[in-house]
NUZATI-137880 format. One line per 4 residues: number of its first residue (from 1); their letters; for each residue x, y, z of C-alpha. Coordinates in Angstrom, 2 decimals. Example, Ala and Ser with C-alpha at 12.3 -4.5 7.8 and 13.67 -1.06 7.14 Angstrom:
BEGIN
1) AS) 12.30,-4.50,7.80  13.67,-1.06,7.14
***
This chain:
BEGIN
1) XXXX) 344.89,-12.64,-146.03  344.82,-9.41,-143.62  341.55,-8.25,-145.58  339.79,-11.96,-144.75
5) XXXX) 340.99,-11.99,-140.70  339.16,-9.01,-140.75  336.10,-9.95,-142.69  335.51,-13.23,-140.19
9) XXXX) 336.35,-10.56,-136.90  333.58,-8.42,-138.48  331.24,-11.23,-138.52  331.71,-12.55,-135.20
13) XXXX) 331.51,-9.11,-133.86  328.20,-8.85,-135.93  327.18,-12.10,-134.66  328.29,-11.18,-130.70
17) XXXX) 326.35,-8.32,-131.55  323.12,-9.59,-132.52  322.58,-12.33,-129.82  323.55,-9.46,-127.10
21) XXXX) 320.58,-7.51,-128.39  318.59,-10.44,-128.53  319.32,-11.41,-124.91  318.66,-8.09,-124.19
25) XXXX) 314.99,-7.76,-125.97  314.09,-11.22,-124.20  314.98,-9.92,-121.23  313.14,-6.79,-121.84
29) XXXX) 310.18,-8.56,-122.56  310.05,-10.70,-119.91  310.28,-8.34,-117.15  307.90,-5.59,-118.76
33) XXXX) 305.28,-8.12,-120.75  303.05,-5.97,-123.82  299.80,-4.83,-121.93  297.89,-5.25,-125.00
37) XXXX) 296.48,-8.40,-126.38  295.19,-9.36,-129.87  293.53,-13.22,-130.30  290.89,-15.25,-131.82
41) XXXX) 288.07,-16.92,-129.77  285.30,-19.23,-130.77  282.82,-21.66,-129.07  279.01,-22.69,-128.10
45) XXXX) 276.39,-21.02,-126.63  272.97,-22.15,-124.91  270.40,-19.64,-125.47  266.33,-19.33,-124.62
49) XXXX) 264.28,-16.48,-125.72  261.33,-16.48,-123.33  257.51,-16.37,-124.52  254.43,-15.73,-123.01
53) XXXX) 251.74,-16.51,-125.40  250.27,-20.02,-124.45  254.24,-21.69,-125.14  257.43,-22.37,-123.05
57) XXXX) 260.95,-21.73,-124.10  264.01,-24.25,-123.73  267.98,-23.47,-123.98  268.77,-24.58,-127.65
61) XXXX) 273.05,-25.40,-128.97  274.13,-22.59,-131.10  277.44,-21.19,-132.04  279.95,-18.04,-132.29
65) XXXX) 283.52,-16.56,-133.58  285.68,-13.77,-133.69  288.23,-11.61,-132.15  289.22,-10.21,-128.63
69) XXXX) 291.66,-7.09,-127.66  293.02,-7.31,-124.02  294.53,-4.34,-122.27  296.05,-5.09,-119.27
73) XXXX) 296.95,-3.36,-116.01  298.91,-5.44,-113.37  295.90,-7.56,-111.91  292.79,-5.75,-113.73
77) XXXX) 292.21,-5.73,-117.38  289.72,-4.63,-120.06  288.79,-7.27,-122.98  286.66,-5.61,-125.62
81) XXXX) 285.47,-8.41,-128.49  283.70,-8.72,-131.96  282.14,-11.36,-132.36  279.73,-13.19,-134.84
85) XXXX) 277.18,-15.51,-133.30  273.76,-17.93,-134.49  271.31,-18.36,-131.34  268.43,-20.67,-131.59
89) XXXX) 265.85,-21.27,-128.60  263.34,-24.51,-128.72  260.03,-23.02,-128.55  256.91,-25.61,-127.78
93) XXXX) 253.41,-25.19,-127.30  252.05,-26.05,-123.91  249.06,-28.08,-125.64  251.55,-30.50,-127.14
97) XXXX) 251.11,-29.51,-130.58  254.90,-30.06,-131.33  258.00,-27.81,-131.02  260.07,-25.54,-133.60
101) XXXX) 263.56,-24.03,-133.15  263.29,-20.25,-133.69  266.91,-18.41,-134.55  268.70,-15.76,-134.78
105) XXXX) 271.83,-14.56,-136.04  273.84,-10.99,-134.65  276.65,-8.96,-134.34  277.84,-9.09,-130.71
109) XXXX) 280.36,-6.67,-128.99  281.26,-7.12,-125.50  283.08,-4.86,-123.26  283.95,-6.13,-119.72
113) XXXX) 286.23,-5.16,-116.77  288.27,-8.10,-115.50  290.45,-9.39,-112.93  292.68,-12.16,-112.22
117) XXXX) 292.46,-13.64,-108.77  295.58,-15.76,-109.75  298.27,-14.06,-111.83  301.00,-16.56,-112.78
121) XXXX) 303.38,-15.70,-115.60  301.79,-19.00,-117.19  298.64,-19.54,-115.72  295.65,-17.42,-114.38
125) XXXX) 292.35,-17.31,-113.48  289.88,-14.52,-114.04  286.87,-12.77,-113.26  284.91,-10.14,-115.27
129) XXXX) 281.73,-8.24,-116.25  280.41,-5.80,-118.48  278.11,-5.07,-121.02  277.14,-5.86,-124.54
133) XXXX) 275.81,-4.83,-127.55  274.10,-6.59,-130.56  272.80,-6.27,-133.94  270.64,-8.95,-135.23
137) XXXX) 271.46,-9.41,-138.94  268.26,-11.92,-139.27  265.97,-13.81,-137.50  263.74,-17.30,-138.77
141) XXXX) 260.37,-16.92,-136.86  258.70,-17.64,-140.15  257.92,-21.03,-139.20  256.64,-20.34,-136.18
145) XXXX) 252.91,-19.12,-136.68  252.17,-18.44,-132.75  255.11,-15.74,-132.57  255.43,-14.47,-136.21
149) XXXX) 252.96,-11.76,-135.50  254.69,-11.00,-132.57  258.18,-10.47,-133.88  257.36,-8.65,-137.10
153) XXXX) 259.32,-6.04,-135.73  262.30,-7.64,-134.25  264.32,-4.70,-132.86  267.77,-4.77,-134.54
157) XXXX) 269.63,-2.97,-131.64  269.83,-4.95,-128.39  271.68,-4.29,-125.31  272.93,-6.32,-122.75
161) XXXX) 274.93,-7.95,-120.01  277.69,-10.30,-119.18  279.45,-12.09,-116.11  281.88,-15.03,-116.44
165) XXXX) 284.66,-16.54,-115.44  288.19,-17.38,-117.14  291.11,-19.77,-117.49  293.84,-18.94,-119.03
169) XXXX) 297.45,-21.27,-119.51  300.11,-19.60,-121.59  298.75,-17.68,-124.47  295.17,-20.49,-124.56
173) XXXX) 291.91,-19.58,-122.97  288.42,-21.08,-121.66  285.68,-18.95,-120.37  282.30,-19.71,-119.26
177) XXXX) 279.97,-16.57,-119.39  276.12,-15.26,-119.03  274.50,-13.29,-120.78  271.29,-11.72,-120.05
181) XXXX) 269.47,-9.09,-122.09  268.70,-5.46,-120.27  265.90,-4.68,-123.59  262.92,-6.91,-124.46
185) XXXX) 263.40,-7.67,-128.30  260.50,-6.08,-129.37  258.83,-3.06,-127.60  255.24,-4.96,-128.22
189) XXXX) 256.43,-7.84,-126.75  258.32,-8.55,-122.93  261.13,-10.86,-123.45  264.58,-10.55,-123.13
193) XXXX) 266.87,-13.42,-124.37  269.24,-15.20,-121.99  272.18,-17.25,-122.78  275.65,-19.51,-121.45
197) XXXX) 278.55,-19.53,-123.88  281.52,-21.64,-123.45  284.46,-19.82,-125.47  287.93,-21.03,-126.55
201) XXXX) 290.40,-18.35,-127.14  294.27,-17.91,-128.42  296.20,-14.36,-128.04  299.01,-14.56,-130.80
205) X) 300.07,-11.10,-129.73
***
C-alpha cells in the first residue's frame, strides 16, 4: 500500500513536472521567437523575353516551386530561396504571320534583404530586394524559326534582380515580386527577360 502512495506521488510529481517545463518552453518561445525560418513556396509568374528581329514579345502564364530560409533580425531579415520555375513568353511576328510560345525552364536562387514596415506577432507586411541567379536547364525555341538561329547558344548562367512586396498572417505568405534580368541571354543577342511572380508560401519552422 505504502509502495503504491508513492508510485501515484511520483507520477503527479512527474506530471507537475512536465507541464512546468512546458509552460516554461512556451513561454520561452514566445518572448524570444527562432530567427530562422524554413518553408515551402509556390505560385505563377508572367514573363516576356524581348526580341528585336522584325517580332514583338507579350507576358505569357508560367509557373514555379520550392523552398525559402528566413533569417530574421528584429525588423530586417534575409530570405534566401531555391526554386524551380517554367517561363514561357508569346512571341508574334509583326507581319501577322501567327504567334508561338517560346519557353524555358531554370534553376532560380534568390537572395534579398527585407523589411517589415508592420511587425505584428501575427501579421506583417514586408518589403525587400536583392538579386538572383539562374540556370536554364532547357529552352524550346525549336519551333520558332525567326529566333532559333539566334538562341543557339542560350547562355546557361543568368543573373538578375528582384523587388517585391510581402504579406504575411501567422506562419502563411503572399508576395508579389519583379524580376528583371541584369545579362542579355545570349552575348549575340540584346535581351534580357523580365517577369511578375505571384508566390504562396508556408514556414513550418
Amino acid at each position: 500500500m505504502h509502495q503504491i502512495n508513492k508510485s501515484i506521488i511520483m507520477n503527479k510529481l512527474l506530471l507537475l513536472t512536465t507541464i512546468f517545463l512546458l509552460g516554461l518552453m512556451s513561454k520561452i518561445n514566445a518572448q524570444s521567437p527562432l530567427p530562422i525560418h524554413i518553408g515551402i513556396k509556390g505560385g505563377s509568374n508572367y514573363s516576356e523575353l524581348p526580341v528585336s528581329d522584325g517580332s514583338s514579345s507579350k507576358y505569357a502564364v508560367g509557373y514555379f516551386g520550392g523552398a525559402m530560409a528566413r533569417f530574421d533580425f528584429k525588423r530586417f531579415y534575409i530570405q534566401n530561396e531555391i526554386l524551380y520555375s517554367e517561363k514561357s513568353s508569346k512571341i508574334e511576328k509583326t507581319t501577322g504571320a501567327g504567334s508561338k510560345n517560346a519557353k524555358w525552364r531554370s534553376l532560380e536562387m534568390p537572395l534579398v534583404i527585407g523589411y517589415k514596415i508592420v511587425d505584428l506577432s501575427a501579421l506583417n507586411v514586408r518589403i525587400f530586394g536583392g538579386g538572383v541567379y539562374s540556370y536554364v536547364l532547357d529552352e524550346n525555341f525549336s519551333s520558332l524559326n525567326q529566333l532559333k538561329d539566334s538562341y543557339k547558344k542560350f547562355d546557361k548562367s543568368n543573373i538578375g534582380y528582384q523587388v517585391g512586396a510581402g504579406v504575411e498572417v501567422w506562419k502563411f505568405t503572399v508576395d508579389l515580386t519583379y524580376q528583371g534580368g541584369l545579362n542579355n541571354v545570349n552575348k549575340n543577342f540584346s535581351s534580357k527577360p523580365n517577369s511578375f511572380t505571384v508566390g504562396v508560401g508556408y514556414f513550418f519552422l
